[in-house]
ZALO-108153 format. One record per residue (C-alpha): residue number from 1; x, y, z. Coordinates in nm, 3 decimals. Layout:
! ZALO-108153
  seq       xx       yy       zz
  NUM        X        Y        Z
...
//
This chain:
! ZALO-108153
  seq       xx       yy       zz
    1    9.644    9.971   10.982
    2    9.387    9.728   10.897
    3    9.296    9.527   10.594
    4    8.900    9.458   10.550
    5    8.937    9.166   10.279
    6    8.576    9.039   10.104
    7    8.607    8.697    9.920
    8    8.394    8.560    9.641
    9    8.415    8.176    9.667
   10    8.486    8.025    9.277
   11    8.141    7.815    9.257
   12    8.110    7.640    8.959
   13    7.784    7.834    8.748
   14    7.852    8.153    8.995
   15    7.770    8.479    8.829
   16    7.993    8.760    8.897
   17    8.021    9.076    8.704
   18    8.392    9.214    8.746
   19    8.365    9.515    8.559
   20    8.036    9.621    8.792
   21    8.210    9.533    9.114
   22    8.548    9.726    8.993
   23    8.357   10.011    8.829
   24    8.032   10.056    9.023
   25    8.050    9.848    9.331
   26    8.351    9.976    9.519
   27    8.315   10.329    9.391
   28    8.007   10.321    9.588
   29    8.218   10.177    9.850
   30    8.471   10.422    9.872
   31    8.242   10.715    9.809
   32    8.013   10.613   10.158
   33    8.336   10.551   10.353
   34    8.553   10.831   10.242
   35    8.855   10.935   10.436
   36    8.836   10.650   10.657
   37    8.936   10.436   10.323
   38    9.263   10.493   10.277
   39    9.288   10.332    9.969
   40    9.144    9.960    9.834
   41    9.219    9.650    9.600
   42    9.017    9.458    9.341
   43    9.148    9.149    9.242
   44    9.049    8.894    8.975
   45    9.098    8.513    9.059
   46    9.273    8.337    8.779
   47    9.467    8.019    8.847
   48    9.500    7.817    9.167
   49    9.767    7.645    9.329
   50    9.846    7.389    9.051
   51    9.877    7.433    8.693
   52    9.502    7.441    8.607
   53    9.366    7.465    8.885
   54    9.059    7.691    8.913
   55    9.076    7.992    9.179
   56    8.967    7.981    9.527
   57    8.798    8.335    9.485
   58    8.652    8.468    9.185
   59    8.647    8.803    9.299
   60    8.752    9.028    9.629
   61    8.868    9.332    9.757
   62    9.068    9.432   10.074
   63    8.967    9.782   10.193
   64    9.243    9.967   10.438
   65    9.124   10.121   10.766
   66    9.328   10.325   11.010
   67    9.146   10.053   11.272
   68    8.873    9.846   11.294
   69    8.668   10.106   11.472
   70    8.728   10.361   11.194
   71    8.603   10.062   10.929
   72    8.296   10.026   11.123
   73    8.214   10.353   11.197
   74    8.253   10.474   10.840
   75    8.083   10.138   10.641
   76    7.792   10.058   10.890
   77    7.573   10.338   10.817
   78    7.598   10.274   10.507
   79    7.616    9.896   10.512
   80    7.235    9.834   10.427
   81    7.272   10.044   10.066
   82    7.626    9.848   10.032
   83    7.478    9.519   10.110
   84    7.158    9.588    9.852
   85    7.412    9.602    9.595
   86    7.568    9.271    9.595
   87    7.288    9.111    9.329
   88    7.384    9.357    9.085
   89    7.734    9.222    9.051
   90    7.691    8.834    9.211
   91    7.482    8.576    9.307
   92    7.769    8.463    9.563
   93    7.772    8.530    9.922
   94    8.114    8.674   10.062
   95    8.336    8.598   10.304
   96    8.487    8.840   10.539
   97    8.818    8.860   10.704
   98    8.961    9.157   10.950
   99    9.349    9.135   10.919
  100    9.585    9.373   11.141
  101    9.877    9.447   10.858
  102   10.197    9.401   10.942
  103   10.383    9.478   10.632
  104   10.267    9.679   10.391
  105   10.318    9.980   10.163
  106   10.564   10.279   10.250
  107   10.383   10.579   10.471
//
């Protein structure tokens, strides 16, 4: 299994719109990839390291694949409409990490 993760960088003045991205965003998501998203995460970024300390992320998902070539086959058609949709919720630009899971939920 693989973990897609997309990362919003905490920017001081950033916009982001977490109840779009939840709501709207990765619904559309989900709904281009089907099956070949298992299931994905939202997370909120609240605190960082140290008491007080602002988040390193505002904002991300992780979206699990069977495999990378399931990911890609499923989100690239679709990537342009996907893509288009990232001023709606941010003015940010993500970051993107692949990660091969090694532990993870119960199959």
């Amino acid at each position: 299994m693989i973990k897609v993760s997309v990362m919003y960088p905490n920017k001081p003045g950033a916009r982001f719109d977490h109840e779009y991205y939840k709501d709207k965003h990765m619904a559309l998501v989900k709904a281009q990839m089907g099956a070949a998203c298992l299931f994905y995460t939202v997370d909120k970024g609240i605190g960082g390291g140290a008491p007080g300390e602002p988040a390193t992320y505002i904002g991300m998902c992780h979206i699990y694949c069977e495999s990378v070539e399931s990911f890609q086959a499923s989100f690239g058609p679709h990537a342009k409409q996907i893509l288009a949709d990232i001023p709606n919720y941010t003015d940010l630009s993500p970051v993107l990490q692949i990660s091969e899971v090694v532990v993870g939920p119960p199959r």
